[in-house]
C-alpha positions in Angstrom: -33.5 -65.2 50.9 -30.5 -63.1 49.9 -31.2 -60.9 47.2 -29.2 -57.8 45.7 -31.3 -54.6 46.9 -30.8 -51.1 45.2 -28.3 -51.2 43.4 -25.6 -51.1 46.0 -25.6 -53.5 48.4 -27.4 -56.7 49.4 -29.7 -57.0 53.0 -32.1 -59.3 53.7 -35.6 -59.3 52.2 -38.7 -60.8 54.9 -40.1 -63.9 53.6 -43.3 -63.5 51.9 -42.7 -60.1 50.4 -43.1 -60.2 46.5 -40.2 -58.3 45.0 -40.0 -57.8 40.9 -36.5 -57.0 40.2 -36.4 -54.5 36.9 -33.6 -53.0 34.7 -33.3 -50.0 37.0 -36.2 -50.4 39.8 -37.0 -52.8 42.5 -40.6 -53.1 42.7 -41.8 -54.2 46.1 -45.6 -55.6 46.3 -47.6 -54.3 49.3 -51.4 -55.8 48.0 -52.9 -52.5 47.3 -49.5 -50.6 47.3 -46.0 -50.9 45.3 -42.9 -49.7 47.0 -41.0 -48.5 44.6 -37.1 -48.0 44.4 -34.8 -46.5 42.2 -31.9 -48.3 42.1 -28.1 -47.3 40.8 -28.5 -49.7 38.1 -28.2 -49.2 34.5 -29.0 -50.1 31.6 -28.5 -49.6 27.3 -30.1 -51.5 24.8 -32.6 -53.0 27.4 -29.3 -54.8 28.8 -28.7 -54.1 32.7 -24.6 -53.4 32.0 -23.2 -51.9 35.7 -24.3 -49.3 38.3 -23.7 -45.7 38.7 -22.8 -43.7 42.0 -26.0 -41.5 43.2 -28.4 -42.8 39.9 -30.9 -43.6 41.9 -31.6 -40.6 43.9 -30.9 -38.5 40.4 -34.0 -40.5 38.8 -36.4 -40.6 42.6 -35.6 -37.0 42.6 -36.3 -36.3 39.0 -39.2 -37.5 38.7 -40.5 -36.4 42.0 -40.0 -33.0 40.6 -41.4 -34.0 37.4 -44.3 -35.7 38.9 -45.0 -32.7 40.8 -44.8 -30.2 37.5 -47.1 -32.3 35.6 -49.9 -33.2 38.3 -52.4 -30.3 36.6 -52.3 -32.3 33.3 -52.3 -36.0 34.6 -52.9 -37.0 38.2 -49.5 -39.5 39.1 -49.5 -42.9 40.9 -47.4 -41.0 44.0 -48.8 -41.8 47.5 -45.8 -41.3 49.8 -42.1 -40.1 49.0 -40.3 -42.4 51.4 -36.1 -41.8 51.1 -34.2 -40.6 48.7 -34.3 -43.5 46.7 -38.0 -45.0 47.2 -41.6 -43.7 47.3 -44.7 -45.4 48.0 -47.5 -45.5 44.5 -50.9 -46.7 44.1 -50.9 -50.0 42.8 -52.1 -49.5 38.8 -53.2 -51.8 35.9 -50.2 -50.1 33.7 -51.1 -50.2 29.9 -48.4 -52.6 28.1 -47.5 -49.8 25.9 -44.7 -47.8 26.2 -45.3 -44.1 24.6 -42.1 -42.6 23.2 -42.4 -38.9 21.8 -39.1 -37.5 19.3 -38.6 -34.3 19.1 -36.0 -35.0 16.7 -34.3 -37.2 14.6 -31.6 -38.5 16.6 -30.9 -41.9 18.4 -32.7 -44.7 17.1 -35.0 -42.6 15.2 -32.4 -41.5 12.7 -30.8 -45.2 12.7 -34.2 -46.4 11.2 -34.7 -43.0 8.6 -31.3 -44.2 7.9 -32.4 -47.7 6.5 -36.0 -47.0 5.6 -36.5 -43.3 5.7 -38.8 -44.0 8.1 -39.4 -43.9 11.7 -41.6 -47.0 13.6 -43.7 -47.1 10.5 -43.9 -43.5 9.7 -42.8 -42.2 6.3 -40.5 -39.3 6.5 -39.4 -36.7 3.6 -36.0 -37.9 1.9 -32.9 -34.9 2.8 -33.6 -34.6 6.7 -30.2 -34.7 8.7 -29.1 -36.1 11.8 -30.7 -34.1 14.9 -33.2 -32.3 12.5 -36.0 -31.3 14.8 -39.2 -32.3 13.4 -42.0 -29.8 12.5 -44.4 -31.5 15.4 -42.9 -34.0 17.4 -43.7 -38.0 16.6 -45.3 -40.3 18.9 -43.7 -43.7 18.5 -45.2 -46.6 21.2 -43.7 -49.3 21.8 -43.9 -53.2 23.2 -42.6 -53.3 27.2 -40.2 -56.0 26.8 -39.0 -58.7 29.9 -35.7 -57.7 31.0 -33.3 -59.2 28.0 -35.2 -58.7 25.6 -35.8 -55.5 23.2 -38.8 -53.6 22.9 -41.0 -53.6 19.9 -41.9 -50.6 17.9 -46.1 -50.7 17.3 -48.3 -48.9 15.4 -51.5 -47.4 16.5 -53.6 -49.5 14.1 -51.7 -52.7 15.6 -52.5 -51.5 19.3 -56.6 -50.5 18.8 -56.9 -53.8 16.1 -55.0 -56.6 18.8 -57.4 -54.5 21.6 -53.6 -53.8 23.7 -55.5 -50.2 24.3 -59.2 -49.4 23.8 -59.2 -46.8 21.4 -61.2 -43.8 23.3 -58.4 -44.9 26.0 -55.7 -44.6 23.5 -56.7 -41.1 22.1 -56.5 -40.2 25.4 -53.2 -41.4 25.9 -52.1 -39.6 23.0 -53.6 -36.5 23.4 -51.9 -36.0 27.2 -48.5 -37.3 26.0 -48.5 -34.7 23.6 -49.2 -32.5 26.5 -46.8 -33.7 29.0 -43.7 -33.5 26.1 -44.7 -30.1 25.6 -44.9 -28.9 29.5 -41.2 -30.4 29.8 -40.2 -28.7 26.6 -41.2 -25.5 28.0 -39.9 -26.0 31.3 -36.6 -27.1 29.7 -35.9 -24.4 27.9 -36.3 -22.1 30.6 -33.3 -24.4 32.0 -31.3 -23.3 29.0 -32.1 -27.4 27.5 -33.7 -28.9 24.6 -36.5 -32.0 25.6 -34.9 -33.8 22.8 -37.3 -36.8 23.4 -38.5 -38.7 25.9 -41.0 -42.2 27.4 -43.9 -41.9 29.4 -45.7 -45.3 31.1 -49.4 -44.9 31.6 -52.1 -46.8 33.9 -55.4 -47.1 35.6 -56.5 -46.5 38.5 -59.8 -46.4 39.9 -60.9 -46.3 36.1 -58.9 -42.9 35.8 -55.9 -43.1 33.2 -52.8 -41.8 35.8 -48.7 -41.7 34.8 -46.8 -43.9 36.0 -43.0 -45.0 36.1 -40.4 -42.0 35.8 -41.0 -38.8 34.0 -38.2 -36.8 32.0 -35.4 -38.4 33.7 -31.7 -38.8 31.9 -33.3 -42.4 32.1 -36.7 -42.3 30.1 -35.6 -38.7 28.4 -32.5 -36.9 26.6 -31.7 -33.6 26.9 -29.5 -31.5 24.6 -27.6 -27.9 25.5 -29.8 -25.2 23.5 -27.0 -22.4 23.1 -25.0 -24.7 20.7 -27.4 -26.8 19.1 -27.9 -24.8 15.6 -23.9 -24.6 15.4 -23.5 -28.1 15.9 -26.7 -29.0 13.5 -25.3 -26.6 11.0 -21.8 -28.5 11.1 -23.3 -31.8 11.1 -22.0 -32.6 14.7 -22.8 -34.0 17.6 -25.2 -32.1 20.4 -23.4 -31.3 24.1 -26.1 -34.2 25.7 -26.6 -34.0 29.7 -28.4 -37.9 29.4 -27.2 -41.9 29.3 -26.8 -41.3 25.8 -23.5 -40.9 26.3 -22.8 -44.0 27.7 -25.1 -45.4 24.4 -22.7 -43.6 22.1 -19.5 -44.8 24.1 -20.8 -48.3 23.7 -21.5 -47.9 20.0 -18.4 -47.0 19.7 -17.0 -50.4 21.1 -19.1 -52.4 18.9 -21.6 -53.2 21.3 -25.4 -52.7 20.6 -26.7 -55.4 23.1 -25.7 -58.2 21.3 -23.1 -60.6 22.8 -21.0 -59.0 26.1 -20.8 -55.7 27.0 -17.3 -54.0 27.0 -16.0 -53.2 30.7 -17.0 -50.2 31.9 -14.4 -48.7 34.3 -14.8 -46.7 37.3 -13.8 -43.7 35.9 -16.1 -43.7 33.2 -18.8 -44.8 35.7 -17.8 -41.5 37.9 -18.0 -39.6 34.4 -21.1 -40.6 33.5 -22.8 -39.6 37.6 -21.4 -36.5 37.3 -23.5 -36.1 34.4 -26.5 -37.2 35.9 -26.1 -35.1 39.3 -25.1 -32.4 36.7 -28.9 -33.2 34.9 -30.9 -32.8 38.4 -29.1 -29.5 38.8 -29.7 -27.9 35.6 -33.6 -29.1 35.4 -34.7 -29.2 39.3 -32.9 -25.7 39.7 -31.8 -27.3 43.3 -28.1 -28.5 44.5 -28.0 -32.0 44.8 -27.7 -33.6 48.0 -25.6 -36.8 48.1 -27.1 -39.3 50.5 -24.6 -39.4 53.4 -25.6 -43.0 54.5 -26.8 -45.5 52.8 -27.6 -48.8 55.3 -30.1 -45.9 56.7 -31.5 -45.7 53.5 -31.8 -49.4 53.2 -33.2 -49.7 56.7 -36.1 -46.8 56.0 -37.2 -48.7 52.9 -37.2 -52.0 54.8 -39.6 -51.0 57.6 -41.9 -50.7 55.0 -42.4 -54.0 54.3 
């Protein structure tokens, strides 16, 4: 069975092995274990448009770090850091919720203040401006939609009253979210950064809520430049952004918001856009990045594992 593996190249897969191919991550299914890579792929309005030179080890490494940062708040699904690119987790029950904290009203956010003056259901003052950080940041969850589809925005009410979440669980998940957003806020602005806002993927194991997924990646997370940002918020422009925003905006710009086919997305702009994700490890890790010098021995160290 031939199937395209991480993002850069396509090998062989043993029979038998259950493989769940996402927008960014190709889950491999060990029975009590998930091998986990992070691909090159990526995607913009939950559409998987192209791949991007070193993405994967950005996100692996990222949230490695991340994982590592935040392990005193929430224990992690991490069992084994196997390459670059992959690491071995406990295999969760993850909660069908996706938990999206906004430390500002930018992106989507100020799309739907826009229209409504609201954001997923919650009323906001009239006069706020575009990139206006709120006065405590707003937890927004949302549906985990199948690949082509677009995720939901969901209320709390919704989640506790069509039992998604328990609600003792839910309080839970909402108290540490609130706690993990401000731990990278803090650890951000010691980088010089802004947590502008960011997704966080929850589960159980051994009837323990864990964190699952990435963690304040240029994936899950943007990040804004905090020397210029009251300048630019002053003059009503745009924030110096280190994240895949960037290729969001560039696709806006085309006329493309997921519907119909993607524009083409060139090489060079694909080079542009990895030199602002190594460019993200760098400024948040505090470490150079290390390119991975081959890749088939990448491929083969992830494929003895299964």
């Amino acid at each position: 069975m031939d199937q395209t593996f991480i993002g850069f190249g396509k090998r062989q897969i043993p029979d038998g092995i259950k493989m769940e191919k996402g927008k960014v991550r190709d889950i491999f299914d060990l029975d009590e274990e998930l091998l986990i890579v992070a691909t090159d792929r990526i995607s913009a309005f939950d559409t998987v448009l192209t791949t991007i030179p070193y993405k994967g080890q950005v996100l692996n490494g990222m949230s490695n770090y991340w994982f590592y940062k935040t392990e005193d708040i929430i224990p992690n699904h991490i069992k084994e850091k196997i390459s670059s690119r992959a690491v071995l987790v406990n295999k969760c029950e993850v909660l069908p919720i996706e938990v999206v904290i906004r430390g500002y009203l930018t992106g989507s956010a100020w799309r739907d203040y826009e229209e409504s003056k609201q954001v997923s259901g919650i009323p906001l003052s009239d006069g706020m401006r575009f990139n206006q950080r709120f006065r405590t940041p707003l937890l927004t969850p949302s549906t985990k939609a199948e690949i082509g589809n677009h995720d939901e925005p969901i209320s709390t009410k919704e989640i506790i009253d069509r039992k998604l979440v328990a609600k003792d669980l839910w309080e839970e998940v909402e108290n540490v979210a609130f706690e993990l957003f401000e731990r990278g806020t803090e650890i951000a602005a010691n980088r010089g950064l802004i947590l502008v806002d960011t997704k966080y993927e929850f589960g159980m194991f051994n009837n323990e809520l864990v964190l699952v997924d990435e963690v304040h990646t240029p994936d899950s997370s943007r990040y804004w430049y905090a020397d210029t940002y009251d300048e630019l918020f002053d003059n009503g422009e745009k924030q110096n952004k280190i994240d895949k925003e960037y290729l969001r905006q560039w696709l806006m710009e085309k006329g493309y918001m997921g519907d119909g086919a993607p524009p083409f997305i060139s090489d060079d702009l694909r080079t542009e856009v990895s030199d602002k994700y190594i460019k993200s490890y760098e400024l948040i890790t505090g470490a150079e990045f290390d390119k991975e010098s081959n890749l088939n021995e990448e491929i083969d160290t992830i494929l003895s594992y299964l």
